[in-house]
N, C-alpha and C positions, 0 to 999 in steps of 0.2 A: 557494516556501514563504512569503513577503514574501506575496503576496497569498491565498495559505490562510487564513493566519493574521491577515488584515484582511478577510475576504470576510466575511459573512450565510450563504454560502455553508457546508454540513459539510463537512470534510475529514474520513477515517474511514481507518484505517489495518488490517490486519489485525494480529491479538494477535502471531504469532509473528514477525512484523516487527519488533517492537520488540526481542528477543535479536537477532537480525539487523543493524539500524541498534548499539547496545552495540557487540558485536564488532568491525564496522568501524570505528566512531570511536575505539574504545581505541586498536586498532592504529594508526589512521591519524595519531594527532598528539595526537588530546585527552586519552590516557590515561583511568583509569578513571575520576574526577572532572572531567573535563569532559565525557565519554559522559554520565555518569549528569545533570549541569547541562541537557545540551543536551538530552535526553530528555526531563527534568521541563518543560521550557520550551516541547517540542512537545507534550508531553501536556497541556500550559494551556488549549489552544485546537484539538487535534485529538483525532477519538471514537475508539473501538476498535471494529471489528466483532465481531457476535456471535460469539462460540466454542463451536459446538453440534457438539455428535458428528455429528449430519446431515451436517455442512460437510462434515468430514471425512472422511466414507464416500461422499460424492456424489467426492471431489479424488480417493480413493482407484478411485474406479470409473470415473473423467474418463477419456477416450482421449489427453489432451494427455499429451506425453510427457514433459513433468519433474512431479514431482510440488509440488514447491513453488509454481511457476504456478498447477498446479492449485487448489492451496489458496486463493492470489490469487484466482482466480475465483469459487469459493464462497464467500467470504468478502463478497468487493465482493457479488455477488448477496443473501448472506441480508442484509446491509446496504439491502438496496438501491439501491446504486449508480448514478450515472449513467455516468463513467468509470473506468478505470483506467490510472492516468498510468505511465508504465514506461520504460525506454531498451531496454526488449527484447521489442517492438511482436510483430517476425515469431514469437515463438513461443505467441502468446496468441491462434491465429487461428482458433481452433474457442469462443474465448470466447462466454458468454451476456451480458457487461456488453464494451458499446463500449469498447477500448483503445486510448489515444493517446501517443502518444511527447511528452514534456516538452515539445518547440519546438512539435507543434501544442498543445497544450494551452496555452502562453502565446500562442500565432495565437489561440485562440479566446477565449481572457477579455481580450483587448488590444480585443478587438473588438464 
């Protein structure tokens, strides 16, 4: 994230990701005032992809079988995305935007 958020580079996050990240960080230690801190602080410097019905009806008709991936992938796409960084590579593999798991993704801007 250290280098997202110092790249030239956009980092572009999908809209319903952000309830998503919330949720886990309240739970996980920040409570709801540091979720909400830490959000505002990645929203500083990273974009939201578009949120069009299109998206949604392409995630909905996707053959990948969780629907939320789904959404991932139309999302990074109507963006137009280069990657989508993930720790859950093998179930993105019918994707249209290249997906890479975090460690390559720091192999590849290290380099």
């Amino acid at each position: 994230m250290d280098w997202c958020g110092d790249s030239e580079n956009a980092t572009i996050i999908a809209w319903h990701s952000i309830s998503n990240a919330y949720y886990i960080l309240r739970r996980a230690s920040r409570g709801d005032r540091g979720a909400r801190v830490f959000l505002g602080e990645l929203l500083s410097w990273c974009e939201i992809a578009p949120a069009k019905k299109s998206s949604a009806f392409e995630a909905l008709e996707s053959e990948g079988g969780d629907f939320e991936d789904n959404l991932q992938v139309a999302c990074a796409y109507a963006a137009r995305a280069d990657l989508i960084v993930t720790r859950n590579a093998k179930d993105f593999t019918d994707s249209v935007v290249q997906v890479v798991t975090p460690s390559q993704f720091l192999a590849k801007v290290a380099g």
